[in-house]
Backbone atoms as SQL, in Angstrom:
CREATE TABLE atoms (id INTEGER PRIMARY KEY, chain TEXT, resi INTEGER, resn TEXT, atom TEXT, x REAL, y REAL, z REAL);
INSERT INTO atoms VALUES
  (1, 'A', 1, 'UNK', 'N', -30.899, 63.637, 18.160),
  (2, 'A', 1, 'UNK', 'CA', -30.121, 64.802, 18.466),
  (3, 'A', 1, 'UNK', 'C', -30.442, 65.950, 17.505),
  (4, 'A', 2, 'UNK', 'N', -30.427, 65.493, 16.295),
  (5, 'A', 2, 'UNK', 'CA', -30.828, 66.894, 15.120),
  (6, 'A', 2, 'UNK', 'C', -32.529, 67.038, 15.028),
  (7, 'A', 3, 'UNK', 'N', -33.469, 65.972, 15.064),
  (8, 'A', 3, 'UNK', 'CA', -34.797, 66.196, 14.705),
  (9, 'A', 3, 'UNK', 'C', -35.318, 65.535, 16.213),
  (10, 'A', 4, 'UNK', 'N', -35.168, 66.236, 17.571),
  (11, 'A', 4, 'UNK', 'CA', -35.723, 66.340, 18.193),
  (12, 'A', 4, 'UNK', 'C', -37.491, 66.237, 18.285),
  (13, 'A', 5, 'UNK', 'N', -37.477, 67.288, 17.703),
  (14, 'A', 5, 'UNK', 'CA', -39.468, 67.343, 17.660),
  (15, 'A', 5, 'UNK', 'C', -39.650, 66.245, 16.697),
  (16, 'A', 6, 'UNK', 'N', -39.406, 65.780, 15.953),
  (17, 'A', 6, 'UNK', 'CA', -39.861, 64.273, 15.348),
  (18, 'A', 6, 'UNK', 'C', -38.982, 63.609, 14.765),
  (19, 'A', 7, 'UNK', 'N', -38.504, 63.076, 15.648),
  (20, 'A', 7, 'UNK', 'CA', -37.071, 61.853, 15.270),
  (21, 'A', 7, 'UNK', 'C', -37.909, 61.010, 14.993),
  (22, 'A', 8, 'UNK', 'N', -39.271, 60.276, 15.191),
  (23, 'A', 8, 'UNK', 'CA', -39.915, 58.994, 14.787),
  (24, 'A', 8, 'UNK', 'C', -40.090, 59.807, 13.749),
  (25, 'A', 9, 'UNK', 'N', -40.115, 60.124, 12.929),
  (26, 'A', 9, 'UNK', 'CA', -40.556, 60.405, 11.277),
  (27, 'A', 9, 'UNK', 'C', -39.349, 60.191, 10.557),
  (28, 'A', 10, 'UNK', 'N', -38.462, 61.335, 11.419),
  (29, 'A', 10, 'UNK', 'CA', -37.277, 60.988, 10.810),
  (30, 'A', 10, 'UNK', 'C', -36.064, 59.647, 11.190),
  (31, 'A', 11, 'UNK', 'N', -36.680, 58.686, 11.822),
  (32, 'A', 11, 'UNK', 'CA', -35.895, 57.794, 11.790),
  (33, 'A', 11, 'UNK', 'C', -36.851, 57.014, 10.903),
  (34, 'A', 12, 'UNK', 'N', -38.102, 56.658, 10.543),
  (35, 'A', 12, 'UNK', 'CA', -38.677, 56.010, 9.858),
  (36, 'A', 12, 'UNK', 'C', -38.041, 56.357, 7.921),
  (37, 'A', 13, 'UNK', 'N', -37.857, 57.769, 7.798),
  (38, 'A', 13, 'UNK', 'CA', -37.651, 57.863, 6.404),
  (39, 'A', 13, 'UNK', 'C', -36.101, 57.730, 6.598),
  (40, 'A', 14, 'UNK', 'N', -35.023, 57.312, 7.463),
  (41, 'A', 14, 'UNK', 'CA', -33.581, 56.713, 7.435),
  (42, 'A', 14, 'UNK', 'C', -34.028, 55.334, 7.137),
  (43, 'A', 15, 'UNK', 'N', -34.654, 54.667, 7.686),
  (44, 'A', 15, 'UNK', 'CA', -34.985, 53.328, 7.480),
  (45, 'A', 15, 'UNK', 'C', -35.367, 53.021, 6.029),
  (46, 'A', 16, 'UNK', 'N', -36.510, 54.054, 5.712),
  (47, 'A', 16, 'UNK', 'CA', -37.194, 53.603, 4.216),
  (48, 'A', 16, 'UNK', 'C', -35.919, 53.842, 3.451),
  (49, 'A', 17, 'UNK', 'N', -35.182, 54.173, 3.815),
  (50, 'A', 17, 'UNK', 'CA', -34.003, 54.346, 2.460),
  (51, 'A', 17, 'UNK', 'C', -32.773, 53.182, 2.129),
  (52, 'A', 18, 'UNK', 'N', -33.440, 52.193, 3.115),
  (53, 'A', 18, 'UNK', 'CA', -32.713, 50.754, 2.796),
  (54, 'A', 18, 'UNK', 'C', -33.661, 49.651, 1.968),
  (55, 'A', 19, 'UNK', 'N', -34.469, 50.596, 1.066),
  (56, 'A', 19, 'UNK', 'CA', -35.370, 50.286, 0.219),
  (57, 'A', 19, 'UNK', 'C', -34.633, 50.594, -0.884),
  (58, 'A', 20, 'UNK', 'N', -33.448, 50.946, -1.071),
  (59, 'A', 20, 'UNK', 'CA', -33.027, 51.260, -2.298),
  (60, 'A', 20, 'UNK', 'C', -32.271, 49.483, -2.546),
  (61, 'A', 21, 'UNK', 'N', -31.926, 48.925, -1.115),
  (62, 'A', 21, 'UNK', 'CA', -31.087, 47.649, -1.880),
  (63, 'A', 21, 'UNK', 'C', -32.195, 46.555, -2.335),
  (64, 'A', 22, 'UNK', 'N', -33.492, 47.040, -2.993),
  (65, 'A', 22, 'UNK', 'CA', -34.346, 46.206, -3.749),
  (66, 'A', 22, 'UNK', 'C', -34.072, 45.631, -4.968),
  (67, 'A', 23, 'UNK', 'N', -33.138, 47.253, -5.389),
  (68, 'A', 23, 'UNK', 'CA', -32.489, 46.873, -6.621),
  (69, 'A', 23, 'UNK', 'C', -31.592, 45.548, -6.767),
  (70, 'A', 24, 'UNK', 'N', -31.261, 45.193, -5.462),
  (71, 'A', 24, 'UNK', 'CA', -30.044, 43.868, -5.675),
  (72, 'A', 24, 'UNK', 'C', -30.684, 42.707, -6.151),
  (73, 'A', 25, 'UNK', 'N', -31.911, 42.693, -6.024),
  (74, 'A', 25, 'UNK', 'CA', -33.042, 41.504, -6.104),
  (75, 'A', 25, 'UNK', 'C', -32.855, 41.214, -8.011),
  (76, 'A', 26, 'UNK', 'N', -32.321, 42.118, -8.567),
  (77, 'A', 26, 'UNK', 'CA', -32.012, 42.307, -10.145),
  (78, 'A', 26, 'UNK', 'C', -31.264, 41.420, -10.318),
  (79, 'A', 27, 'UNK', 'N', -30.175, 41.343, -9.501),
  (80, 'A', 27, 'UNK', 'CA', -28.812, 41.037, -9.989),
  (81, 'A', 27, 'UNK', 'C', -28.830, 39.497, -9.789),
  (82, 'A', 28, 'UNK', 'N', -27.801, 38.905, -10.594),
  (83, 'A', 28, 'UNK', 'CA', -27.661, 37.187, -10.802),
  (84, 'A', 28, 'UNK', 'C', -26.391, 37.125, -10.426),
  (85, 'A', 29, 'UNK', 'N', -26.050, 36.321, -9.747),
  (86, 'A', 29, 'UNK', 'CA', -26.685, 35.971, -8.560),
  (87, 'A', 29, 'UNK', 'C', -26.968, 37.387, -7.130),
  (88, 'A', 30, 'UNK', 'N', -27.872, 37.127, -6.715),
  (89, 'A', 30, 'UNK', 'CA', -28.704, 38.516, -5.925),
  (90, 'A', 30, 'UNK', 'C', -27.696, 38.886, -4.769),
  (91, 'A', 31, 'UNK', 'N', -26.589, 37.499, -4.477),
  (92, 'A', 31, 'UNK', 'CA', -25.721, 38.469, -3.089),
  (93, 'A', 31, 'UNK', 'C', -24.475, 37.690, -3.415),
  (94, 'A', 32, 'UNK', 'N', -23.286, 38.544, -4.146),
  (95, 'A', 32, 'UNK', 'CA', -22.206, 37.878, -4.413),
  (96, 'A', 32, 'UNK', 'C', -21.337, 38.829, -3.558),
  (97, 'A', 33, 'UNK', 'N', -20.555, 38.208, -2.347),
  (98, 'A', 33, 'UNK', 'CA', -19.595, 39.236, -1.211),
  (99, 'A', 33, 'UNK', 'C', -18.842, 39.832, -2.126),
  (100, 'A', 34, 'UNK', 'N', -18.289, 39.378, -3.226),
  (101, 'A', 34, 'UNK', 'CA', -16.894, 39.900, -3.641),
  (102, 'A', 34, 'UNK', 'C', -17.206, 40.977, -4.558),
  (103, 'A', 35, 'UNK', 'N', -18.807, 41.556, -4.815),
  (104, 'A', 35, 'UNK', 'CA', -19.436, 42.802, -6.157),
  (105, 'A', 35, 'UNK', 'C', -19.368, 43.812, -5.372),
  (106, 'A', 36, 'UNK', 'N', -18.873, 44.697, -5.664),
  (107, 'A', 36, 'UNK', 'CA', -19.295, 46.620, -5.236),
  (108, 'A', 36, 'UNK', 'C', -20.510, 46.275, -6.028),
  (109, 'A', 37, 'UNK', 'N', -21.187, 46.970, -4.789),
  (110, 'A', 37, 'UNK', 'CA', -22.726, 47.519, -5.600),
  (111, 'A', 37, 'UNK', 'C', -23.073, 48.774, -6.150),
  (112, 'A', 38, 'UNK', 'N', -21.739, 49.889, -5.764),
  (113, 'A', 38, 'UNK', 'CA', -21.559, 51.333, -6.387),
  (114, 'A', 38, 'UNK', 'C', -20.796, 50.831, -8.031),
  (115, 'A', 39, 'UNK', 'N', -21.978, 51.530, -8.293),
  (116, 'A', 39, 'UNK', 'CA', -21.763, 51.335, -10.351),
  (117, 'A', 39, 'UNK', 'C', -22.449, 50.086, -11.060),
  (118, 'A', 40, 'UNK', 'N', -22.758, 48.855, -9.937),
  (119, 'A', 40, 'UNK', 'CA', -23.573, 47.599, -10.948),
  (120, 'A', 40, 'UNK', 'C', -24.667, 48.003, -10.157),
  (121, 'A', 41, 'UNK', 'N', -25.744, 47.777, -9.304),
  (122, 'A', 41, 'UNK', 'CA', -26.976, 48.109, -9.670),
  (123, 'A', 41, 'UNK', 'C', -27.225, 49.269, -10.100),
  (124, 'A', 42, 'UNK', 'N', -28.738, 49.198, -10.192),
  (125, 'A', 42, 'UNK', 'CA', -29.327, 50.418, -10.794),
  (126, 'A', 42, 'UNK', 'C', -29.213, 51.837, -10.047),
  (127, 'A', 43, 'UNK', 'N', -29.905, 51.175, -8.853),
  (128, 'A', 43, 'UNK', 'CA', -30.252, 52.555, -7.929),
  (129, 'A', 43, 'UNK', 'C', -28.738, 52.809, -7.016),
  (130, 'A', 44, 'UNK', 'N', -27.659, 52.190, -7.592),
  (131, 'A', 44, 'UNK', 'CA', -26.495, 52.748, -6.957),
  (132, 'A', 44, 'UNK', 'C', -25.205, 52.729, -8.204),
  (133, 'A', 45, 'UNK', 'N', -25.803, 53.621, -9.575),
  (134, 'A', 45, 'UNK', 'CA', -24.828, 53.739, -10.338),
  (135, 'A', 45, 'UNK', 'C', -25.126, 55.779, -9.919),
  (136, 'A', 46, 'UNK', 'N', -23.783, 55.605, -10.724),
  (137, 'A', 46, 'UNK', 'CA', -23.244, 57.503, -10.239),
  (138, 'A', 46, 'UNK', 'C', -24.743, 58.610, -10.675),
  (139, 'A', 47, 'UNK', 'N', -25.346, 58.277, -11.608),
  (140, 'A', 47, 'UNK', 'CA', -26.568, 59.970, -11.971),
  (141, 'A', 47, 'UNK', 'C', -27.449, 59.072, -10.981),
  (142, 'A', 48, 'UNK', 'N', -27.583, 58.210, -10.263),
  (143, 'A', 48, 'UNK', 'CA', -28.499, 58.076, -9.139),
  (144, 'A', 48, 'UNK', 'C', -28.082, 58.386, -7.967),
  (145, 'A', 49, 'UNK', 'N', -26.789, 58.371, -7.452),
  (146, 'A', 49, 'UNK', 'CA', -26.118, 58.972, -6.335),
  (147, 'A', 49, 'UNK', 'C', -25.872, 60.669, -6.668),
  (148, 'A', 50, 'UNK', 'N', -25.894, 61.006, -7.644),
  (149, 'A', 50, 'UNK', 'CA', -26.296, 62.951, -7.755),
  (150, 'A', 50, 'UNK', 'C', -27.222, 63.131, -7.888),
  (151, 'A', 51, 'UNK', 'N', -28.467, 62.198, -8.134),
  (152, 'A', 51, 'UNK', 'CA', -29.799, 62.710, -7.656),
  (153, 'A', 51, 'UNK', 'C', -29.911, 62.447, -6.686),
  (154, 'A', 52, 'UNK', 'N', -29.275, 61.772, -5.541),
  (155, 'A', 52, 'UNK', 'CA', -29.717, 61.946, -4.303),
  (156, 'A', 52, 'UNK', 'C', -28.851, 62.694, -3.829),
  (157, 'A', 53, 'UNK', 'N', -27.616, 63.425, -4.129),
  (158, 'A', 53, 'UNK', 'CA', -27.150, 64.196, -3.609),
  (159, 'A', 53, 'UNK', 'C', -28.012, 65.969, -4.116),
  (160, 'A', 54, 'UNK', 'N', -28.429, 66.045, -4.640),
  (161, 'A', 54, 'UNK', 'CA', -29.349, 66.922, -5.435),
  (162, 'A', 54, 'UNK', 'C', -30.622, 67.216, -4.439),
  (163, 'A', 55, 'UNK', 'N', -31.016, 65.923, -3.972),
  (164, 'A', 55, 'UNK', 'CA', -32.377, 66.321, -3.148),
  (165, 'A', 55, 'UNK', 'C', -32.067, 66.348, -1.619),
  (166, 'A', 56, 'UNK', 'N', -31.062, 66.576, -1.683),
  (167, 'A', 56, 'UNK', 'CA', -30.727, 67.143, 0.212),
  (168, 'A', 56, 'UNK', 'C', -31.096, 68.264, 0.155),
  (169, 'A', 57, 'UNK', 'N', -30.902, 69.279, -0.835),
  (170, 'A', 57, 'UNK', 'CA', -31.023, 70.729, -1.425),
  (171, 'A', 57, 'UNK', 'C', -32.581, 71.090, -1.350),
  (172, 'A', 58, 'UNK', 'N', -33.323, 69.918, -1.197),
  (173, 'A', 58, 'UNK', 'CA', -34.669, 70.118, -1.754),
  (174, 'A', 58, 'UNK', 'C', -35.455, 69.926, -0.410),
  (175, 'A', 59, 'UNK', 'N', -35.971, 71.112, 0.667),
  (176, 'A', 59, 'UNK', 'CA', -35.918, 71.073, 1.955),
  (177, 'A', 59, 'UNK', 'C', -37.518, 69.935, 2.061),
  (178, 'A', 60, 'UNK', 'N', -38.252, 69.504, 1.286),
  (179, 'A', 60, 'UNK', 'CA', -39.024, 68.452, 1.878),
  (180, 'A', 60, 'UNK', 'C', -38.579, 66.938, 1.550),
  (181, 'A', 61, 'UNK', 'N', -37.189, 67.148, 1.152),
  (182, 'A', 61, 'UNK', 'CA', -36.802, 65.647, 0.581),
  (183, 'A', 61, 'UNK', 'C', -35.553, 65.623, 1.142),
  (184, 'A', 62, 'UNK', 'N', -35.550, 66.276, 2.332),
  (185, 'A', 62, 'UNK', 'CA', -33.891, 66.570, 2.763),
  (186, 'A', 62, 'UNK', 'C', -33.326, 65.788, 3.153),
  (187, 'A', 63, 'UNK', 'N', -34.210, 64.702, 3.914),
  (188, 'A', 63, 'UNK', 'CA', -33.999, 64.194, 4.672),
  (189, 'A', 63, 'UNK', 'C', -33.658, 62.283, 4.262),
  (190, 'A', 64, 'UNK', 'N', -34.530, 62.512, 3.274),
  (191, 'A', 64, 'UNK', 'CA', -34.659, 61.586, 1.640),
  (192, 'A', 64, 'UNK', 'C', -33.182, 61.376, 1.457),
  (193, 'A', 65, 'UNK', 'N', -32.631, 62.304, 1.195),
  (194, 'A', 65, 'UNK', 'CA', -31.660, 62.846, 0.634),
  (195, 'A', 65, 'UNK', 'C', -30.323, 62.353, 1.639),
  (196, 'A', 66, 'UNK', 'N', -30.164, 62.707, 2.408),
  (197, 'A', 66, 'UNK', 'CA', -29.395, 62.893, 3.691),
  (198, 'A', 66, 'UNK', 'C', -29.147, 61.047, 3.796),
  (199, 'A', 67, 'UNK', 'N', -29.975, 60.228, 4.002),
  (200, 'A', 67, 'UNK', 'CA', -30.571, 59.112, 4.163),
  (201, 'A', 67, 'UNK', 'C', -29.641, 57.950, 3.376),
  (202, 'A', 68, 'UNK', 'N', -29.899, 58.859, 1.566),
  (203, 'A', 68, 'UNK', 'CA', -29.592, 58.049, 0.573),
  (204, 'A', 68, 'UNK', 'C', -28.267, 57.972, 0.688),
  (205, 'A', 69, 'UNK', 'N', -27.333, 59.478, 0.678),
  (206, 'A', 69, 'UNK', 'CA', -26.157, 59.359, 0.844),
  (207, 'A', 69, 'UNK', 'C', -25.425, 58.487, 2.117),
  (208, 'A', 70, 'UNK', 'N', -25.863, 58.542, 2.732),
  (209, 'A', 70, 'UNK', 'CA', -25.252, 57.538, 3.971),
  (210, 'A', 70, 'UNK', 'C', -25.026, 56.062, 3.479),
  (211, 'A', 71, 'UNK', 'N', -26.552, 55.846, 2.923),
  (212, 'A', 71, 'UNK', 'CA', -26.422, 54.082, 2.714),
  (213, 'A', 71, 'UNK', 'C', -25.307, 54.388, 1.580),
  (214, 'A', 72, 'UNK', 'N', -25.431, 55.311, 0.797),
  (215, 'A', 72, 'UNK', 'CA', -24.486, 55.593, -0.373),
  (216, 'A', 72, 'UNK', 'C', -22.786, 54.887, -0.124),
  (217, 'A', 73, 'UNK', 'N', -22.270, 55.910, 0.974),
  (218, 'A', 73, 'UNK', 'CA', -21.453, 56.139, 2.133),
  (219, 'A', 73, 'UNK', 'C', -20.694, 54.395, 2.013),
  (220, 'A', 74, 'UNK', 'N', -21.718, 54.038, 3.013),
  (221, 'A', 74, 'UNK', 'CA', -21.446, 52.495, 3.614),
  (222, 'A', 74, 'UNK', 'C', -21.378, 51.642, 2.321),
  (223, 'A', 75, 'UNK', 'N', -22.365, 51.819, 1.575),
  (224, 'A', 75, 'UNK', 'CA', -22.237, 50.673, 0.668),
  (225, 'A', 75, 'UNK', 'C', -20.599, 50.985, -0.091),
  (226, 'A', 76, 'UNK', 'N', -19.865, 52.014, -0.032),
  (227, 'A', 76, 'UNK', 'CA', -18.798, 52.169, -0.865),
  (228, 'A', 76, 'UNK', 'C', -17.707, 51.820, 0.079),
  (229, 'A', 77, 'UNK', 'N', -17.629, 52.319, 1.650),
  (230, 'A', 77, 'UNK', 'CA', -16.918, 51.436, 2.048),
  (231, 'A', 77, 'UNK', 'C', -16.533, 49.942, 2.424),
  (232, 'A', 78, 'UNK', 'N', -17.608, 49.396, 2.194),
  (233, 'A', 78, 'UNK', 'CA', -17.717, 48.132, 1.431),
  (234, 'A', 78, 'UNK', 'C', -17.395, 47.832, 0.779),
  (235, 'A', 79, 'UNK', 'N', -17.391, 48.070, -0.263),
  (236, 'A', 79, 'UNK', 'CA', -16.480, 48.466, -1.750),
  (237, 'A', 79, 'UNK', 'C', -15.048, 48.179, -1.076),
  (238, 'A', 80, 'UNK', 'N', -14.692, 49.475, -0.149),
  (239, 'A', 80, 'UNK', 'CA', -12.667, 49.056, 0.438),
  (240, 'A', 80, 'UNK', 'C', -12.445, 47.858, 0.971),
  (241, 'A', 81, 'UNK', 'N', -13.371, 47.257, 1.603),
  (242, 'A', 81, 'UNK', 'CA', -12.719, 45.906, 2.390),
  (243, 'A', 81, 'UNK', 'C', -12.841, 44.776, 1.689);
């Protein structure tokens, strides 16, 4: 609906941005239901969620950007339940 002329690009770089839960591969044990992952891994403590809120601003990483915050998004309402 928004990237008409190339939604396959831009659904490919929504996808690459579930490359950030690599970071969980860190953690001991790697999938515990009951951890928020906003604030214990790496790539989802707070100056990594304002750098990706930072590069929405940045019109060839917008989309980068746009991407990160979503998984951002979900992974915190996760966090509520």
């Amino acid at each position: 609906m928004f990237f008409r002329k190339y939604w396959l690009k831009a659904w490919l770089i929504m996808l690459a941005t579930m490359l950030v839960d690599l970071d969980h591969l860190l953690a001991s044990p790697v999938y515990d239901p009951a951890r928020c992952s906003i604030g214990f891994h790496p790539l989802h403590q707070w100056p990594a969620i304002l750098v990706y809120a930072l590069i929405v601003f940045v019109r060839p990483l917008r989309l980068l950007g746009i991407g990160l915050l979503i998984h951002t998004l979900l992974d915190g309402l996760d966090c509520l339940v």
